[in-house]
N, CA, C and O of each residue as an XYZ file, in Angstrom:
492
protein
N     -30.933     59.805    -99.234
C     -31.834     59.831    -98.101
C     -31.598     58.567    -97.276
O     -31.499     57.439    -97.758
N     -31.510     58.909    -95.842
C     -31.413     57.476    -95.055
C     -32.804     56.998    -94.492
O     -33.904     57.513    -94.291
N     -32.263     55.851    -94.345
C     -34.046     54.797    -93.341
C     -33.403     54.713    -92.334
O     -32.196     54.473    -92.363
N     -34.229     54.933    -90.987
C     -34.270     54.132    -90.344
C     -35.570     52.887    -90.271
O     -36.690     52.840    -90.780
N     -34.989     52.178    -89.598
C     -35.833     51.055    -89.096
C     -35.929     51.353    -87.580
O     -35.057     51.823    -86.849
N     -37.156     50.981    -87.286
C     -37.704     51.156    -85.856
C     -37.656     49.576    -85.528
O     -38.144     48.729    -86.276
N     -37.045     49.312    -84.390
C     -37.400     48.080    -83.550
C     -38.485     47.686    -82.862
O     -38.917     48.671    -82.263
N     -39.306     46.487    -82.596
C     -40.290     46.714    -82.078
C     -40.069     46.364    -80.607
O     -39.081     45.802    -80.134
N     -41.157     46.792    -79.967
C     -40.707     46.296    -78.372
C     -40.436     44.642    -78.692
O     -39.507     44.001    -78.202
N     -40.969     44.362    -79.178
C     -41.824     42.504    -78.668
C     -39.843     41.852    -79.558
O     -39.376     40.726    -79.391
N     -39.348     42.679    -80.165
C     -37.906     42.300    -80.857
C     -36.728     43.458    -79.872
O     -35.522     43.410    -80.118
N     -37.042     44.009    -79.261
C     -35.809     44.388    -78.248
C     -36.282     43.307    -76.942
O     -35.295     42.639    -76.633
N     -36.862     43.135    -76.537
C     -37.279     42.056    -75.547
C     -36.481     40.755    -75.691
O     -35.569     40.290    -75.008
N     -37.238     40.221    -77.019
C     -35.900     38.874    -77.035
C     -34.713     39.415    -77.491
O     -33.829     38.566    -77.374
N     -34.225     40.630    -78.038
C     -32.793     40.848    -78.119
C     -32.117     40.765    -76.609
O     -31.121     40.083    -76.367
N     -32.742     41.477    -75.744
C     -32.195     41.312    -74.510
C     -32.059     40.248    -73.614
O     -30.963     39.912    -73.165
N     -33.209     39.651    -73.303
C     -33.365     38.213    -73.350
C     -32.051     37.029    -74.015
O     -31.571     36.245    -73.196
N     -31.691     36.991    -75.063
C     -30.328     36.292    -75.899
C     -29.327     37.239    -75.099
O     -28.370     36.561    -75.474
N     -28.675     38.299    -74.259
C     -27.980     38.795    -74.151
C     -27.783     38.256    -72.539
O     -26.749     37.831    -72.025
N     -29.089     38.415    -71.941
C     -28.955     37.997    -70.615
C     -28.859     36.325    -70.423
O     -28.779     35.736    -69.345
N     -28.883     35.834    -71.520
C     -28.547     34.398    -71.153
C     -27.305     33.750    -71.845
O     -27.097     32.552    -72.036
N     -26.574     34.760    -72.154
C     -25.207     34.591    -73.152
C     -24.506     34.854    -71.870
O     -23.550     34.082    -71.805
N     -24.608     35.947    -70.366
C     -23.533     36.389    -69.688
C     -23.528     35.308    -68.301
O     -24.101     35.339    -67.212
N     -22.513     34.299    -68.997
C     -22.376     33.415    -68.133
C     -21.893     33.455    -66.306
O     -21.708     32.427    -65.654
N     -21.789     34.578    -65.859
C     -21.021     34.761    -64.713
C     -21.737     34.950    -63.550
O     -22.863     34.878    -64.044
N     -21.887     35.097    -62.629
C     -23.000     35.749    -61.361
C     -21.789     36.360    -60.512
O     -20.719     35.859    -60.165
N     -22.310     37.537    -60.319
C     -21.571     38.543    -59.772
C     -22.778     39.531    -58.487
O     -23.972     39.828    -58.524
N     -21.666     39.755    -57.490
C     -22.301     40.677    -56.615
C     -22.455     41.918    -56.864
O     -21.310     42.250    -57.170
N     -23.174     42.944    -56.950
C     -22.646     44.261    -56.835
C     -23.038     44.829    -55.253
O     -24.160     44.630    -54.788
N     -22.052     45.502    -54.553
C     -21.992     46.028    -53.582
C     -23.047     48.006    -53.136
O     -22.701     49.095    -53.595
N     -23.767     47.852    -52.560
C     -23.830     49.530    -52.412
C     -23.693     50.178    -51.403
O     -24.606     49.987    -50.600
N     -22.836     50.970    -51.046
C     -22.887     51.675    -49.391
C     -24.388     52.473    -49.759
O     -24.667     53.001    -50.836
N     -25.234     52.394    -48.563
C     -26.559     52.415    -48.424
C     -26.821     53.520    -46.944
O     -27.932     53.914    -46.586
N     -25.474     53.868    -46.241
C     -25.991     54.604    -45.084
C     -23.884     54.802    -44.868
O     -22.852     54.237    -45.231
N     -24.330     55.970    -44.055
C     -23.108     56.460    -43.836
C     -23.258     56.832    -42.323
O     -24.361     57.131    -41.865
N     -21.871     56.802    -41.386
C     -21.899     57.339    -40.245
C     -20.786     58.372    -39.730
O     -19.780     58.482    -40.431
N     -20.881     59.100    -38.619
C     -19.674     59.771    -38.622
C     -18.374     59.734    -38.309
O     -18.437     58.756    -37.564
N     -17.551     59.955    -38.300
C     -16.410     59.299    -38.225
C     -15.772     60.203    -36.853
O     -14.605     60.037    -36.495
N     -16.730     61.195    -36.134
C     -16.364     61.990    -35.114
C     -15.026     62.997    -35.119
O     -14.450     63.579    -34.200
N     -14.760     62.939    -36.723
C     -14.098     64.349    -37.177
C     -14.306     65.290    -38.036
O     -13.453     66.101    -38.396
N     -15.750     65.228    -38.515
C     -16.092     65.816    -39.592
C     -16.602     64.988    -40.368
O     -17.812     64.951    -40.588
N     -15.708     64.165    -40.920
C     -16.201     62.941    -42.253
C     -16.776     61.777    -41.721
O     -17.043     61.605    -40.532
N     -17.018     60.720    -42.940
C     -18.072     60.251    -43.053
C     -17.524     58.756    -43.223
O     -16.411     58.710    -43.748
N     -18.052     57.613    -42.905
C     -17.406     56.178    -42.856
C     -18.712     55.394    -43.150
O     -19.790     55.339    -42.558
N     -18.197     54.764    -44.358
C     -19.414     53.737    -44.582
C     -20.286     52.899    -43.869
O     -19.817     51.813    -43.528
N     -21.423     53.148    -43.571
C     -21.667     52.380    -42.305
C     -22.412     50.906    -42.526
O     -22.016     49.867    -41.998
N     -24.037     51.057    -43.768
C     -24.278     50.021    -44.092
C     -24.012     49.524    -45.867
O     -23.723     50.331    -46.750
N     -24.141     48.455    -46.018
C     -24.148     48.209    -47.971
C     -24.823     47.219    -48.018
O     -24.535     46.354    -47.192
N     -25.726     46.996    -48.770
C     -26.547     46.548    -49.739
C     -25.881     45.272    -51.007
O     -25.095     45.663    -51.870
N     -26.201     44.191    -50.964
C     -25.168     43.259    -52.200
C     -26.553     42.866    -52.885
O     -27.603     42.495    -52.360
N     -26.179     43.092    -54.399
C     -27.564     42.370    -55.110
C     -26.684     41.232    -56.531
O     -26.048     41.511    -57.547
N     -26.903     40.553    -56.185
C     -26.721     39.194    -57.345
C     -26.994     39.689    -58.991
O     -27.997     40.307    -59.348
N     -26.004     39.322    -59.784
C     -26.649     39.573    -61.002
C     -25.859     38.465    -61.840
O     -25.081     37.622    -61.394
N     -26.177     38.634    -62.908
C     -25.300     37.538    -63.726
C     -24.574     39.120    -64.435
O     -25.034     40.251    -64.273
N     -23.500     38.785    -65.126
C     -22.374     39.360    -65.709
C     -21.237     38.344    -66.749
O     -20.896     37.169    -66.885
N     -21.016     39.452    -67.216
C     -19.087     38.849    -67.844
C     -18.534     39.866    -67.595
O     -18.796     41.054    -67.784
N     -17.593     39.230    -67.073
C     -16.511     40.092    -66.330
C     -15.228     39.381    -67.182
O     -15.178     38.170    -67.398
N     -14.010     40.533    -67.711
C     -13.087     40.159    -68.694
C     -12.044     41.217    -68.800
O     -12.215     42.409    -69.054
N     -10.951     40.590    -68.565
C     -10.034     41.737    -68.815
C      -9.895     42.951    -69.890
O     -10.325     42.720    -71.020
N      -9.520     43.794    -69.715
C      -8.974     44.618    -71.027
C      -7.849     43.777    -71.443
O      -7.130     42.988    -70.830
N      -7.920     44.314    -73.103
C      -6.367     44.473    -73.437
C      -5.708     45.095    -74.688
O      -6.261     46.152    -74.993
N      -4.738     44.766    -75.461
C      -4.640     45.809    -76.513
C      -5.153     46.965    -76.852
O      -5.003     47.942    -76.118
N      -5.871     47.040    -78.073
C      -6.238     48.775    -78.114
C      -7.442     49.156    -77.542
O      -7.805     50.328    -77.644
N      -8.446     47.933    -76.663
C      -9.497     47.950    -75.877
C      -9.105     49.070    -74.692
O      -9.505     50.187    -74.362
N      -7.793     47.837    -74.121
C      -7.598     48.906    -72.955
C      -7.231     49.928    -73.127
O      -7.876     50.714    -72.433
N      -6.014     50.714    -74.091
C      -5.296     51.742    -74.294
C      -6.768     52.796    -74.661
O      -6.444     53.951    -74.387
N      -8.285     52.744    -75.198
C      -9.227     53.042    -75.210
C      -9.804     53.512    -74.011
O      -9.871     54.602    -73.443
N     -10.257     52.206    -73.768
C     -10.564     52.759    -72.141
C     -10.077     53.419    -70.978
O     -10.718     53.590    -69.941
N      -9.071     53.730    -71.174
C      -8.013     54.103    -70.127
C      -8.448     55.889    -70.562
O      -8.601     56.849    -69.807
N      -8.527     55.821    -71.717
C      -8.538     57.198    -72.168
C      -9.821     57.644    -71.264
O      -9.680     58.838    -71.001
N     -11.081     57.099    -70.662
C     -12.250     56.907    -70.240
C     -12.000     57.359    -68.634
O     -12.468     58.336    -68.050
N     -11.090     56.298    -68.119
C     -11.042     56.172    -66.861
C      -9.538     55.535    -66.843
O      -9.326     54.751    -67.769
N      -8.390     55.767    -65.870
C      -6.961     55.650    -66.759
C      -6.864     54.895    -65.170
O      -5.761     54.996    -64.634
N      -7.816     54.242    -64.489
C      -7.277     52.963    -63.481
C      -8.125     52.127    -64.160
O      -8.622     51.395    -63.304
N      -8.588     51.825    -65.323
C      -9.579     50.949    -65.915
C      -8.982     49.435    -66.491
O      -7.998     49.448    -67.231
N      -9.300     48.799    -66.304
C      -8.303     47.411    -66.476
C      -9.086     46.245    -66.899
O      -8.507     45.360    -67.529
N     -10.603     46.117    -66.569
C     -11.507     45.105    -66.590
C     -12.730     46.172    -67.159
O     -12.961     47.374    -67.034
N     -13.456     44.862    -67.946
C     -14.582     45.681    -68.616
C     -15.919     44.449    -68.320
O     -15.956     43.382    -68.932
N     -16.812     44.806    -67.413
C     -18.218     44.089    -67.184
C     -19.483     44.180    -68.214
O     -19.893     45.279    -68.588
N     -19.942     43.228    -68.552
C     -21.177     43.319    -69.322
C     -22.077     43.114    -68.188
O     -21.715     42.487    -67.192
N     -23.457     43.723    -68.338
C     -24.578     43.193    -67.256
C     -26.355     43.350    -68.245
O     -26.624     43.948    -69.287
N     -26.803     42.919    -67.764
C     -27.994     42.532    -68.105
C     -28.597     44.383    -68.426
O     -28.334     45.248    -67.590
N     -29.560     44.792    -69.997
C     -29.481     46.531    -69.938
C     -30.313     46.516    -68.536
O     -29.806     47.633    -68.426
N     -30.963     46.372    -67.553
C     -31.661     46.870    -66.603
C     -31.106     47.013    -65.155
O     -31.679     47.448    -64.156
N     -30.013     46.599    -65.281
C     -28.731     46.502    -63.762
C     -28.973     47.826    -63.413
O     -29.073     48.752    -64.218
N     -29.086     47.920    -61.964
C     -28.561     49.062    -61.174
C     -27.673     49.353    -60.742
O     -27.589     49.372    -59.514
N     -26.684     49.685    -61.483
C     -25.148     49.647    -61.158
C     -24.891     51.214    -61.591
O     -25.351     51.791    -62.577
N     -23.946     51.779    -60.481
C     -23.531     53.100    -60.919
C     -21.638     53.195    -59.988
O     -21.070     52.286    -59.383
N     -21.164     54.592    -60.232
C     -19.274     54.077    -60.341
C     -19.824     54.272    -58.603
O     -18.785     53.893    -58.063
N     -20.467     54.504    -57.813
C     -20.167     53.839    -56.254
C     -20.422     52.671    -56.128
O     -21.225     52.386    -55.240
N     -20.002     51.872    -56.729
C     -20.814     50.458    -56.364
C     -19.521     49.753    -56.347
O     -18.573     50.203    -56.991
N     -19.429     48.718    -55.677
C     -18.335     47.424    -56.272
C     -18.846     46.141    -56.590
O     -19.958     45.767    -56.218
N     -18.068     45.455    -57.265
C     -18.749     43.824    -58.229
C     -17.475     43.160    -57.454
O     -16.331     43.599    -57.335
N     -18.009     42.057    -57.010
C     -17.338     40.649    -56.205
C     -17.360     39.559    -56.983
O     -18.369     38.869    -57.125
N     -15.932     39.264    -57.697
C     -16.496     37.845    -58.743
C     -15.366     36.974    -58.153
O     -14.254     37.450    -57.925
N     -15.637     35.862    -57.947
C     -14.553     34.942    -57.813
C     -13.741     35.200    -56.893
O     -12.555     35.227    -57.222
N     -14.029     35.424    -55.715
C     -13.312     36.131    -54.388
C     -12.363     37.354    -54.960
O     -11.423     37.702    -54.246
N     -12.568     37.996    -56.180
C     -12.063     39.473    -56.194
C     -13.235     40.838    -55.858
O     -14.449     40.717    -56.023
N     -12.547     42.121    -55.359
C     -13.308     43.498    -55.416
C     -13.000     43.818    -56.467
O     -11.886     43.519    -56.898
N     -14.066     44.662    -57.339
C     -13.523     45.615    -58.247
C     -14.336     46.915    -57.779
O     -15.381     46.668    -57.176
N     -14.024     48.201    -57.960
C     -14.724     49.163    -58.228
C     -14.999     49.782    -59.683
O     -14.108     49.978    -60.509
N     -16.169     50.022    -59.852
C     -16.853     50.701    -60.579
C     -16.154     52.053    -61.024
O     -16.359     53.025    -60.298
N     -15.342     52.219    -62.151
C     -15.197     53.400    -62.643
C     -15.563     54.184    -63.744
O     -15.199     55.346    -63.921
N     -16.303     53.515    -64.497
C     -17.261     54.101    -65.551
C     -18.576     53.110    -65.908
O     -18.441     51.976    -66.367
N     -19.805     53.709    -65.628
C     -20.586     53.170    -66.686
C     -20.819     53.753    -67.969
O     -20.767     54.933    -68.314
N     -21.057     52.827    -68.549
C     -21.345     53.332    -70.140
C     -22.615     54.142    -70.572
O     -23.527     53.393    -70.925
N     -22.915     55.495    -70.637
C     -24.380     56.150    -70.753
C     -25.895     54.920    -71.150
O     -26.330     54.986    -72.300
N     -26.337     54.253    -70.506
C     -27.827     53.251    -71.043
C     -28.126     53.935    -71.950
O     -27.500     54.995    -71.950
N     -29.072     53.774    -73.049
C     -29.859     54.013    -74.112
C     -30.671     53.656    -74.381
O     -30.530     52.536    -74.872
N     -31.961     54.109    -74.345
C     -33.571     53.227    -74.626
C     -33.224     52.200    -74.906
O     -33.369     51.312    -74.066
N     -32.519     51.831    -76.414
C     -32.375     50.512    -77.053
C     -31.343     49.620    -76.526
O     -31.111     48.641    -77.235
N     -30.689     49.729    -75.474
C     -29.317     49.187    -74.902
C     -30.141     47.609    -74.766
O     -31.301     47.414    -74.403
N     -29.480     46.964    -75.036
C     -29.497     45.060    -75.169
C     -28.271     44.929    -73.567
O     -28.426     43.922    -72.876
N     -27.589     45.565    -73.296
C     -27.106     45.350    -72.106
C     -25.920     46.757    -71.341
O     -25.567     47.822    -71.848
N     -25.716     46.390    -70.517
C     -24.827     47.913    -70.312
C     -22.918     47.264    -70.014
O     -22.363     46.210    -69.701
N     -22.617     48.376    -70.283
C     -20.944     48.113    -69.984
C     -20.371     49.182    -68.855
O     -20.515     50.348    -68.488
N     -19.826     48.305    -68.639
C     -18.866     48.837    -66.918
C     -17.239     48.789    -66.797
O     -16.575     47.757    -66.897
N     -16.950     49.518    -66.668
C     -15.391     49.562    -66.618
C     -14.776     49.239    -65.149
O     -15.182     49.936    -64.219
N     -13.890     48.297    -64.907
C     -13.596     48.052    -63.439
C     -12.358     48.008    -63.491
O     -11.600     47.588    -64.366
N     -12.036     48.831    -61.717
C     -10.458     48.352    -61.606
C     -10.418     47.002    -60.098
O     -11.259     47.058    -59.201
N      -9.440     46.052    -60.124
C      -9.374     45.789    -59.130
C      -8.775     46.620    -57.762
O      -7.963     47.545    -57.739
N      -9.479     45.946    -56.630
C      -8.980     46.899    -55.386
C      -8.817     45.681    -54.276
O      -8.342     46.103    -53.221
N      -9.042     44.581    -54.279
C      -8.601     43.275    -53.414
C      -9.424     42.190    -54.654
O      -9.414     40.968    -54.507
């Protein structure tokens, strides 16, 4: 027979808490927020939205990346962010005068201590 153990709120709180002050980085994330027409049919980004977060941002490599790729196969960089980020794959993260786009987030989970993001660079 298995146990679980239940976490309590007041112990996922400071789990998350130790997580958000472990991710040393501050990062932008970008959102196109309004679109306009492009007077042929389609559509051209018109406004975006940048919200500050802290992050680690870190390359792939070895069987990390050959993993992830299986996920998203332009995937090259993998972001940690705080679990409550509003980050989804339209978004882009600005670290250190680079773009990346957003090509996978990792499904959140009630109990998530933080979320993971898969990025490729694009400038």
């Amino acid at each position: 027979m298995s146990e679980t153990a239940d976490i309590l709120s007041s112990e996922l709180t400071d789990m998350r808490t130790v997580v958000d002050t472990s991710l040393p980085d501050t990062v932008s994330i970008e959102r196109v927020t309004g679109w306009t027409s492009d007077g042929h049919g389609g559509r051209t980004p018109g406004s975006t939205t940048s919200t500050d977060s802290v992050a680690r941002i870190r390359p792939l490599s070895g069987e990390e990346l050959v993993a992830a790729q299986r996920i998203a196969a332009e995937a090259t960089w993998r972001a940690t962010f705080p679990w409550n980020v509003d980050i989804a794959v339209t978004d882009k993260v600005v670290f250190n005068g680079s773009t990346y786009e957003v090509v996978h987030v990792y499904d959140p989970q009630s109990w998530n201590t933080a979320i993971q993001v898969l990025l490729k660079v694009v400038a």
